[in-house]
N, C-alpha and C positions, 0 to 999 in steps of 0.2 A: 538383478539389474532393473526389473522392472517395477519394484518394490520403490527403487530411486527416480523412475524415470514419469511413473504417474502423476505424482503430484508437482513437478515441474512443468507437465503440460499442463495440468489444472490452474496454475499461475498464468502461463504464458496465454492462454485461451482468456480468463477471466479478465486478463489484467489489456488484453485487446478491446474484449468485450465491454471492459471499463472507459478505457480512454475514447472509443467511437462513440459512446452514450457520455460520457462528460462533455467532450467535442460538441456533441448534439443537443445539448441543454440548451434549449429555446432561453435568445438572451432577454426576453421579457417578462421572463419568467424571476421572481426571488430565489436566490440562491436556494434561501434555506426553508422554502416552503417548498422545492423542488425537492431535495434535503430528506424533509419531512416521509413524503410518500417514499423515499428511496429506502429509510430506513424501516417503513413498516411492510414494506415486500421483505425486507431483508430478518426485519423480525420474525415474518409468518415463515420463509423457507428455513430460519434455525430453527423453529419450535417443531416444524414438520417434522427436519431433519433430526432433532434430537430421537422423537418418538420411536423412528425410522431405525436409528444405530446403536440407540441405548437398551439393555437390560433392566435399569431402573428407569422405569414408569415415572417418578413423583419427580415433576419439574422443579418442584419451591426447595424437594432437598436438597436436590444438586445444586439450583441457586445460592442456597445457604452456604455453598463452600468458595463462592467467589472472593476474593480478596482487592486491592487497589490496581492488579494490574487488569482487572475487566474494566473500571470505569477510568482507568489510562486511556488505555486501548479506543476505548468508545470517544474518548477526547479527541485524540490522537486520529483516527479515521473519518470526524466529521473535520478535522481540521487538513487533511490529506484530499477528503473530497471537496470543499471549499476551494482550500488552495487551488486544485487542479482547472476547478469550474471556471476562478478569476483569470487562470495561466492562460485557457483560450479563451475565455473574453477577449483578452487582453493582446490575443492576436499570433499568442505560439502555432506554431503549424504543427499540426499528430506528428509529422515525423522527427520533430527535433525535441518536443516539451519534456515529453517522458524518457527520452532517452539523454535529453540535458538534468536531469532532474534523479536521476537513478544513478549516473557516474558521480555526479556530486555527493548522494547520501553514500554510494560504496568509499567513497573517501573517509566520509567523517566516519564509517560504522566501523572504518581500519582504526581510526585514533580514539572511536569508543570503545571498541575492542581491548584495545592496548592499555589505555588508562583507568578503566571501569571493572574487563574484565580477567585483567594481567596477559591477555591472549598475544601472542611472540609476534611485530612486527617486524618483517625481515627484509633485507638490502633490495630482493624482488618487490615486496610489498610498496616500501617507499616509492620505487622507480616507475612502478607500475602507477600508481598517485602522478607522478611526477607527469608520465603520458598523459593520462587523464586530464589533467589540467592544462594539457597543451591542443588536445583534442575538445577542450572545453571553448576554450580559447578560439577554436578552429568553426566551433558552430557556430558559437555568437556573431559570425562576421559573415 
């Protein structure tokens, strides 16, 4: 159980710990010079943490076996912290941005699921969508 239950608080902590510091990004500040320094603490605690968990010592070999979904991922996550930064600019309140924003991606990653990874969309699954979208609905106003 607890094998499951660890790294679902490590989400739910980080991803607090995330949106109170996105929230808090001094708005005179440049997105992506804010960006900048967030990625090179985030650089320094992977390289720590590699040293930290790995057996293999040689950073460049393990490098060497990266493929296109590292530099997805790296697209993808300055494009997730951007987004996030403009959503409270822009005047979302913490308690609706993220939780408007995570119902909607559970939707499409049902129909990426289903189309991408042939994974069984079932009459709960749809209906469940279906809330979702009613509860979507229900923030917005």
């Amino acid at each position: 159980m607890w094998n499951m239950l660890w790294p679902i608080l490590i989400v739910v902590a980080a991803n607090t710990i995330y949106n109170i510091s996105a929230k808090s990004t001094p708005a005179n500040i440049n997105s992506f010079a804010s960006l900048s320094v967030t990625y090179l603490i985030a650089m320094i605690c992977s390289v720590i943490m590699y040293f930290v968990t790995s057996e293999n010592k040689n950073l460049l070999q393990e490098l060497s076996k990266t493929n296109w979904t590292t530099y997805a991922l790296g697209v993808a996550i300055v494009g997730l912290e951007f987004g996030f930064i403009c959503v409270y600019r822009a005047g979302w309140k913490i308690s609706t941005a993220y939780l408007f924003a995570s119902i909607t991606l559970a939707c499409v990653l049902l129909i990426v699921g289903f189309l991408l990874y042939k994974e069984v969309l079932s009459l709960h699954q749809i209906l469940g969508m279906g809330v979702c979208v009613v509860g979507l609905i229900l923030l917005a106003k």
